[in-house]
N, C-alpha and C positions, 0 to 999 in steps of 0.2 A: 970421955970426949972423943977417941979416934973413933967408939963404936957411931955416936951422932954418926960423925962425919961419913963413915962408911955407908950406913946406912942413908946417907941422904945422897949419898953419889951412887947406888945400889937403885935407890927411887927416881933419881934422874937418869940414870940410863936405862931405866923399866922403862919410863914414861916416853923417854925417844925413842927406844924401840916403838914401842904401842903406835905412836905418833907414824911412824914408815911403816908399820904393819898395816895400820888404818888407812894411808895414803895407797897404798897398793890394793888393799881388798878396796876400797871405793873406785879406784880404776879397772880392777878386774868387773865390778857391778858396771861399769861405765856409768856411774853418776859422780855430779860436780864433783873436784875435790877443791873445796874453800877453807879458809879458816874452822869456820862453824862446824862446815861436815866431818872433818879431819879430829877436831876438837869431841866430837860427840862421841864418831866411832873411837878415836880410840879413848875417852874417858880421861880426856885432861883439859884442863883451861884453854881458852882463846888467847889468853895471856901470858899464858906457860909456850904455846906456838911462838907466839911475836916477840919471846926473850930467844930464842933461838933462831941465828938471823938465817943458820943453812935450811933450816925448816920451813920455812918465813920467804925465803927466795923459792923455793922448791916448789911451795905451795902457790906462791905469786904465778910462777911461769905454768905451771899445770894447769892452773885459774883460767889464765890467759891463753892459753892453747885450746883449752875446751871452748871460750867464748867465738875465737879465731876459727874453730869449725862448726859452725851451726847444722845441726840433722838437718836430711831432706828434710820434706814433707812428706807423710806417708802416701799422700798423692797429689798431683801436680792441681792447679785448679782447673787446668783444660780438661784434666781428664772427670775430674769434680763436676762439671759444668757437662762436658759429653756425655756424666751417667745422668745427670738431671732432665738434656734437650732427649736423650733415649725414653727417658721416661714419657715425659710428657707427651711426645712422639707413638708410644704403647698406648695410652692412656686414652690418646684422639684415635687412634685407628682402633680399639675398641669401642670408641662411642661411635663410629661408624658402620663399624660392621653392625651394631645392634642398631642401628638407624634405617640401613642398609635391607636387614631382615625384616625390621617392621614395615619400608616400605614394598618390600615386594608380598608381603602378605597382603598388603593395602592394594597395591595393584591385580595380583589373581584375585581377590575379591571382587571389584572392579570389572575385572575382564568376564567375571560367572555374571555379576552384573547385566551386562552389557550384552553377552548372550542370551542372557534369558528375556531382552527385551527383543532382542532380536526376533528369537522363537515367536515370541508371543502377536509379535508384527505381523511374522508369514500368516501365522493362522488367522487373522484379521485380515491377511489380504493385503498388507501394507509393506513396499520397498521398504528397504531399509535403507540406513540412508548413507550416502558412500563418503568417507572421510575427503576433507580439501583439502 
């Protein structure tokens, strides 16, 4: 009967160690430490936690401290919003410059145009005709 006994105060203070071992590595990983997490990492009941009130407290206040500090955001939404208007920004002044380019191809066209009517005047004998 003492060996029971031994061994199950042996199993309980395995299992609370485990329990402060798990609470410690899940806050070195900086993820939640809850019930559940604590319970999984270290391989004991949700209900083996909540029969132990200093565990139970411990894990309530860490709980509550993680929630009490919420992460940034990895970026602000103005800045979110500033790479979007950058973009779309990029995005127009490319469709312009290729606008840009088609029309000055369209205008020296135009202007060969417009000489060769010219030429073609003189030799006919005809003014050409002066812009208003």
């Amino acid at each position: 009967m003492a060996r029971l006994t031994e061994r199950a105060q042996k199993r309980s203070a395995d299992s609370l160690a485990a329990a402060r071992r798990a609470i410690m590595t899940l806050q070195a990983r900086q993820e939640p430490v809850t019930p559940t997490t604590v319970a999984r990492e270290a391989g004991v009941s949700v209900s083996y936690l909540a029969s132990h009130p200093q565990l139970r407290e411990e894990i309530r206040q860490l709980s509550w401290t993680r929630q009490a500090t919420p992460k940034a955001p990895p970026e602000s939404p103005s800045e979110a919003s500033l790479r979007i208007q950058l973009q779309v920004a990029t995005e127009r002044l490319r469709e312009q410059e290729v606008e840009l380019h088609r029309l000055r191809r369209e205008n020296a066209t135009l202007r060969g145009e417009v000489l060769e009517l010219r030429r073609a005047n003189r030799r006919r004998g005809e003014p050409h005709a002066s812009p208003t």
